[in-house]
C-alpha positions as a Markdown table, in Angstrom:
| # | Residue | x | y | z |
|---|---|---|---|---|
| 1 | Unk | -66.1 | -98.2 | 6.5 |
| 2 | Unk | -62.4 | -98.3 | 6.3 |
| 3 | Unk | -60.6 | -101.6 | 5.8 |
| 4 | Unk | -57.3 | -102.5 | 6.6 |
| 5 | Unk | -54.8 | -105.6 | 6.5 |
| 6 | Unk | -53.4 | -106.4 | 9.6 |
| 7 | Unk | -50.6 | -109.8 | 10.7 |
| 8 | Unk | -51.2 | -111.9 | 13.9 |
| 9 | Unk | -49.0 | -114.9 | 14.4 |
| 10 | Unk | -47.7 | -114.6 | 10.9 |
| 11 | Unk | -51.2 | -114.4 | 9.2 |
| 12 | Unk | -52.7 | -111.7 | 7.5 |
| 13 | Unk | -56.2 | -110.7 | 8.1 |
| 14 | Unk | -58.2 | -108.4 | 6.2 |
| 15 | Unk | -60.5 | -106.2 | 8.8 |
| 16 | Unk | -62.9 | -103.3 | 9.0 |
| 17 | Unk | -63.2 | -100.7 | 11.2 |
| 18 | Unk | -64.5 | -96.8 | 11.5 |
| 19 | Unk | -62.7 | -94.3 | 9.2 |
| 20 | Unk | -59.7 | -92.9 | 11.0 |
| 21 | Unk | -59.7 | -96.1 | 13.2 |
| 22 | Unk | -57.1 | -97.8 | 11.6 |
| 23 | Unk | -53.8 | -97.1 | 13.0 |
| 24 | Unk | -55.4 | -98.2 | 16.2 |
| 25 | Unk | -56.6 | -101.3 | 15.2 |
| 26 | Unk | -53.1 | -101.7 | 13.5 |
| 27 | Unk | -51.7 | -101.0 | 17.1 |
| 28 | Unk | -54.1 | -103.3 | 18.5 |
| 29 | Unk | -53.3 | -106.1 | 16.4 |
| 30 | Unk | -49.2 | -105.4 | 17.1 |
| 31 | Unk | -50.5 | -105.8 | 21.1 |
| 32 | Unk | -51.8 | -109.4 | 20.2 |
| 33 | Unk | -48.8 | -109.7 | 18.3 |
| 34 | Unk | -46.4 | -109.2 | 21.0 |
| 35 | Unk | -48.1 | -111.3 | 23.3 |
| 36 | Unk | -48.3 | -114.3 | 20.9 |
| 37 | Unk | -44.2 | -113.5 | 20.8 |
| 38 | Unk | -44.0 | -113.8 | 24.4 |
| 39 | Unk | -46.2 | -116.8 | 25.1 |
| 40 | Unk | -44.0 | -118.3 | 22.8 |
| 41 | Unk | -40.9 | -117.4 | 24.0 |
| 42 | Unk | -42.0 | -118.5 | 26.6 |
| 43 | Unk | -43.7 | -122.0 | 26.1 |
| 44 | Unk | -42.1 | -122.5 | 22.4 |
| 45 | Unk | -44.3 | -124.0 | 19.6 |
| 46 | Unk | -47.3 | -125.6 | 20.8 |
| 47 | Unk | -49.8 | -124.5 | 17.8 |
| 48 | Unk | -51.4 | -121.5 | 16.6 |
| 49 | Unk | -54.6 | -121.6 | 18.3 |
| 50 | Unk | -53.6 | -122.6 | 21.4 |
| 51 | Unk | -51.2 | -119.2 | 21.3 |
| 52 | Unk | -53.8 | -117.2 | 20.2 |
| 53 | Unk | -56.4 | -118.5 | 23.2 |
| 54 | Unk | -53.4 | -117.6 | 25.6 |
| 55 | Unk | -53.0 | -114.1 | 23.9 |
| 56 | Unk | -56.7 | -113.6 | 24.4 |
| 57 | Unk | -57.0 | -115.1 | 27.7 |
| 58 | Unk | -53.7 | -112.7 | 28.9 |
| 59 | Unk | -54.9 | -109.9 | 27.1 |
| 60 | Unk | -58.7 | -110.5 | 28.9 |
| 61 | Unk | -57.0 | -110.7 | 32.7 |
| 62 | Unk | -54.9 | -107.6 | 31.3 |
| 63 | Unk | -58.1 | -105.1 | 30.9 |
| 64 | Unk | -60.3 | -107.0 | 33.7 |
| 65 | Unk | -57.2 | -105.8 | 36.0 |
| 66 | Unk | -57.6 | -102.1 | 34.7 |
| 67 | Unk | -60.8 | -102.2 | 35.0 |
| 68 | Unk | -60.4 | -103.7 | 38.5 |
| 69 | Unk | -58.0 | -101.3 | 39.8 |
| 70 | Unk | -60.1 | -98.0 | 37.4 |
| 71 | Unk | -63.1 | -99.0 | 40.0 |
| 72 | Unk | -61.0 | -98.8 | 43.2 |
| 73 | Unk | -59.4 | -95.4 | 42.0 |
| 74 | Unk | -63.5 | -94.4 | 41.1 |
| 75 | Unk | -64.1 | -95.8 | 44.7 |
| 76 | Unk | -61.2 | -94.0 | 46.4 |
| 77 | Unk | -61.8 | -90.7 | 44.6 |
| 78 | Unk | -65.7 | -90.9 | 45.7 |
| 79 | Unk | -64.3 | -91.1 | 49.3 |
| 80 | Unk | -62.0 | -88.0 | 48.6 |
| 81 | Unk | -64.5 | -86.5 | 47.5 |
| 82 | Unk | -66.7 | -86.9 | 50.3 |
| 83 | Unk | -63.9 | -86.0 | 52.6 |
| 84 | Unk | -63.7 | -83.0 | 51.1 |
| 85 | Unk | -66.9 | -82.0 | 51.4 |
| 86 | Unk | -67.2 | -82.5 | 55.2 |
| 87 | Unk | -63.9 | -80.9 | 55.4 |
| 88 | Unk | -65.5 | -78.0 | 53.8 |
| 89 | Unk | -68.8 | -78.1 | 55.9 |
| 90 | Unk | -66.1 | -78.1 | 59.0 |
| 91 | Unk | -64.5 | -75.3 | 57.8 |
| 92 | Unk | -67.6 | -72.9 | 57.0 |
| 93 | Unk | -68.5 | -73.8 | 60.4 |
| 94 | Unk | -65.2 | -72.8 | 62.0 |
| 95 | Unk | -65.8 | -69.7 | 59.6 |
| 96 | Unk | -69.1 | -69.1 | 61.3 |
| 97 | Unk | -68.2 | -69.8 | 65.1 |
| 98 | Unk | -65.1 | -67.4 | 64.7 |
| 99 | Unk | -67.4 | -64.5 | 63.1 |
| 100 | Unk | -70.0 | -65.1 | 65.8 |
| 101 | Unk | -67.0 | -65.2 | 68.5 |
| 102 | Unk | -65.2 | -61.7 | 66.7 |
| 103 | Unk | -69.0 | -60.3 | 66.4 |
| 104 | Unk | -69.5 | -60.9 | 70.7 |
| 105 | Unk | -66.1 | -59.3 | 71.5 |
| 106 | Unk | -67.1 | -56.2 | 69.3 |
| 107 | Unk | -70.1 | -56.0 | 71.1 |
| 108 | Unk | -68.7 | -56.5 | 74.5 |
| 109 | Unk | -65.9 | -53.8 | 73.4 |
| 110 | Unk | -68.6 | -51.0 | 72.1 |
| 111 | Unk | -70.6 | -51.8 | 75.8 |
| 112 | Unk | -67.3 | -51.0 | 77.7 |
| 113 | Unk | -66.9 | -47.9 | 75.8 |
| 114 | Unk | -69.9 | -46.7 | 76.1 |
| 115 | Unk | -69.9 | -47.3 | 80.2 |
| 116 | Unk | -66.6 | -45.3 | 80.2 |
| 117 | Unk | -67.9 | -42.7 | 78.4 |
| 118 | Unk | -70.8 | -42.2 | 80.5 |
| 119 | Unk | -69.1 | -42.8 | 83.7 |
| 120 | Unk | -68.0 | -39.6 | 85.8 |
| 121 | Unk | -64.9 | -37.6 | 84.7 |
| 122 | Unk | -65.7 | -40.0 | 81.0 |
| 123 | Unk | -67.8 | -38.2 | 80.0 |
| 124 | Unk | -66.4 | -36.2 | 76.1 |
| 125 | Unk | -66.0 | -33.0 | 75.4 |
């Protein structure tokens, strides 16, 4: 297990993560970071803690709103999908009418043939 040092609001912690983990839980910690910054540009000193509940707090509505809106695109996706689906049921259908309909003209074409061929003065060589 890898350890690594990382600075939030000033402090340094010492953490440990997975091996190969730790430039994202350096990147992670920069996130917290830059929210702490802007809470406290924002509402200027009002204690450590109290910045680091807002960071967590605004960082928690952050991923509960991608996880929010990753449903709905899951959701919307499930009805293209469907959609896509009957529109391809539709379409083999369409397929199937048009052969039968293309397979009756034949049929109807190869019966007038044969009636003019076997009619008088039709009739081949």
């Amino acid at each position: 297990m890898a350890q690594v040092n990382i600075a939030i609001a000033g402090k340094s912690f010492r953490m440990a993560c997975d091996d190969g983990q730790e430039p994202h839980l350096i990147g992670l910690a920069q996130r917290v970071n830059a929210v702490i910054d802007q809470l406290r540009e924002r509402f200027g000193e009002i204690g450590d803690q109290r910045l680091t509940v807002m960071a967590a707090i605004t960082l928690a509505d952050q991923s509960s709103e991608s996880e929010r809106r990753a449903k709905e695109a899951e959701a919307e996706a499930a009805v293209l999908r469907e959609a896509e689906m009957s529109a391809s049921a539709a379409r083999a259908d369409v397929e199937t009418h048009v052969a039968e309909a293309i397979e009756e003209v034949a049929a109807r074409l190869e019966s007038i043939a044969h009636r003019l061929n076997e009619a008088p003065g039709g009739e081949a060589a």
